[in-house]
N, C-alpha and C positions, 0 to 999 in steps of 0.2 A: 517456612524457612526458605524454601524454593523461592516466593514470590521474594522474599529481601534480596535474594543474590541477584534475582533477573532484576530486579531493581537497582542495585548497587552498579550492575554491567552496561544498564538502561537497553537492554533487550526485553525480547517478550520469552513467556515462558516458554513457548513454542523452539523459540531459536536456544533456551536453556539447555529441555528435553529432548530437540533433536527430531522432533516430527510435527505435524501439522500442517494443515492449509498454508497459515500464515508464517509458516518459520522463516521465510527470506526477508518480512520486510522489518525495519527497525522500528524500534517503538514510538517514532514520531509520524511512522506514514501510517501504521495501525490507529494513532489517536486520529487522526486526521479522516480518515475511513470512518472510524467511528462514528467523528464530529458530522463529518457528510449525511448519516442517516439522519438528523437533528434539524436539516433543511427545507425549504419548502420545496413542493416536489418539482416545481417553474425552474427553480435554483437549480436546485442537486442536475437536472436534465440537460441544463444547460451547461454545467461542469462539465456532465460524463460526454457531451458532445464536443466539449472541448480536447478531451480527453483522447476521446476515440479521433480524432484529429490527429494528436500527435505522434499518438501511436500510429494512427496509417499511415503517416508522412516517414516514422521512422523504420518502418518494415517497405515501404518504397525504397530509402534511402539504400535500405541494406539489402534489397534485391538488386537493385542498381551496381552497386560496388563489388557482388562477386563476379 
Protein backbone atom coordinates (compact mmCIF):
# COMPACT_ATOMS: atom_id res chain seq x y z
CA UNK A 1 0.00 0.00 0.00
CA UNK A 2 2.94 2.32 0.85
CA UNK A 3 4.52 1.69 -2.58
CA UNK A 4 0.79 2.78 -4.27
CA UNK A 5 0.82 6.14 -2.50
CA UNK A 6 4.74 6.85 -3.17
CA UNK A 7 3.62 6.12 -6.51
CA UNK A 8 0.49 8.12 -6.87
CA UNK A 9 2.84 11.23 -5.23
CA UNK A 10 5.66 9.91 -7.79
CA UNK A 11 8.14 10.12 -4.80
CA UNK A 12 10.28 7.43 -3.54
CA UNK A 13 9.43 5.45 -0.50
CA UNK A 14 12.25 6.98 1.22
CA UNK A 15 10.84 10.56 0.85
CA UNK A 16 7.19 8.75 1.92
CA UNK A 17 8.86 7.34 5.16
CA UNK A 18 10.87 10.13 6.07
CA UNK A 19 14.33 8.63 6.22
CA UNK A 20 17.03 7.13 4.04
CA UNK A 21 20.13 7.87 1.93
CA UNK A 22 18.01 8.68 -0.83
CA UNK A 23 14.89 10.69 0.50
CA UNK A 24 15.95 14.20 -1.23
CA UNK A 25 16.02 12.97 -4.65
CA UNK A 26 12.64 12.65 -6.76
CA UNK A 27 11.85 9.72 -8.40
CA UNK A 28 13.22 10.68 -11.78
CA UNK A 29 16.78 11.30 -10.52
CA UNK A 30 16.61 7.85 -8.36
CA UNK A 31 15.54 6.10 -11.89
CA UNK A 32 18.19 7.74 -13.60
CA UNK A 33 20.99 6.56 -10.91
CA UNK A 34 19.61 3.42 -11.32
CA UNK A 35 19.63 3.50 -15.19
CA UNK A 36 23.48 4.67 -14.71
CA UNK A 37 24.58 1.47 -13.16
CA UNK A 38 23.26 -0.35 -16.62
CA UNK A 39 26.21 1.52 -18.45
CA UNK A 40 29.27 0.58 -19.85
CA UNK A 41 31.81 1.42 -17.39
CA UNK A 42 33.97 3.92 -20.39
CA UNK A 43 30.21 5.72 -20.29
CA UNK A 44 29.15 5.79 -16.76
CA UNK A 45 33.08 7.30 -16.12
CA UNK A 46 32.65 9.67 -18.30
CA UNK A 47 29.27 10.99 -16.82
CA UNK A 48 30.48 10.92 -13.38
CA UNK A 49 33.35 13.22 -14.81
CA UNK A 50 31.16 15.32 -16.23
CA UNK A 51 29.52 15.46 -13.21
CA UNK A 52 32.10 15.98 -10.77
CA UNK A 53 32.63 19.03 -13.22
CA UNK A 54 29.79 20.80 -12.37
CA UNK A 55 29.66 20.19 -9.22
CA UNK A 56 33.28 21.87 -8.74
CA UNK A 57 32.38 24.74 -10.79
CA UNK A 58 29.17 25.11 -8.73
CA UNK A 59 30.92 24.85 -5.17
CA UNK A 60 33.54 27.48 -6.85
CA UNK A 61 30.71 29.51 -7.85
CA UNK A 62 29.33 29.57 -4.23
CA UNK A 63 32.72 30.14 -2.67
CA UNK A 64 33.14 33.04 -4.80
CA UNK A 65 29.80 34.71 -3.87
CA UNK A 66 30.12 34.77 -0.04
Amino acid sequence: MAKNIADAFEISMDQLLGDGQNMNFDKRTLKRLQELELLEPNKKKTLFDLIDTYIRDAKARQAYAS
